[in-house]
N, C-alpha and C positions, 0 to 999 in steps of 0.2 A: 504494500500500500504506500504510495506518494504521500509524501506530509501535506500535498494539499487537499489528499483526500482523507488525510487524517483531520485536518481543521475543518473543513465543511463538516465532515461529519460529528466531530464535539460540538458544533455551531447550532445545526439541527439538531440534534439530541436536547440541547441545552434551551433553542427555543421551546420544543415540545414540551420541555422539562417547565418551564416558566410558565408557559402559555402563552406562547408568539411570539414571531417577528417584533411584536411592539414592544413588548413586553422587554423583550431582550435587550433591545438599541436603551431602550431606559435606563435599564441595570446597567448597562455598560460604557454608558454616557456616550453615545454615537449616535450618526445618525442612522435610519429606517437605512436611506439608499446605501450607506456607506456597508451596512450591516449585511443586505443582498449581495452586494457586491464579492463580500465574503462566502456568503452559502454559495454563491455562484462557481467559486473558485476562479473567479475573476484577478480578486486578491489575495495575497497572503497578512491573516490577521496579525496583528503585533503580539509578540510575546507573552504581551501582559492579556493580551484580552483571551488569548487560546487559554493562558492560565484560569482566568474570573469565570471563562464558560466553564470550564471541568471544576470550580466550587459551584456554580450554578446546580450544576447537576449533581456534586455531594451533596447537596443541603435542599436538591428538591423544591417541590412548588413554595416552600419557606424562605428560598434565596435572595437576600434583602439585600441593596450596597451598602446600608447601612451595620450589616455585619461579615463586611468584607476583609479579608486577612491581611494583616501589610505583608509585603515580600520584602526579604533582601540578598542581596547576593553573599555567596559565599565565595570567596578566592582562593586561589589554592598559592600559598608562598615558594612552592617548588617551581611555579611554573611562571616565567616572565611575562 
């Protein structure tokens, strides 16, 4: 499987998971188009947001932005 059919498809999963297209660009602070563009595989989503859909879909039809996880990175000192 392509990673861009691995993002579409957490994209849709994570719609379903919410309850839409609308629903999702909401949680995700994007817009509607922007968001199609992505199920489309038009685009490759950001990082962050392939992250926020896969909590969407841990936390199910409850998935609020308002209890969204911070991320940060981890570095590894071995490697320049």
């Amino acid at each position: 499987m392509d990673v861009r059919t691995r993002y579409t498809e957490t994209l849709a999963c994570a719609a379903a998971t919410i309850g839409g297209t609308a629903r999702l660009a909401q949680f995700l602070d994007v817009s509607r188009s922007r968001l199609l563009r992505w199920l489309a595989g038009e685009e490759a989503p950001p990082n962050q947001v392939f992250l926020d859909a896969l909590d969407v879909i841990a936390d199910g039809p409850y998935a609020s932005p308002e209890r969204r996880w911070r991320r940060v990175a981890v570095l590894d000192p071995d490697k320049p």
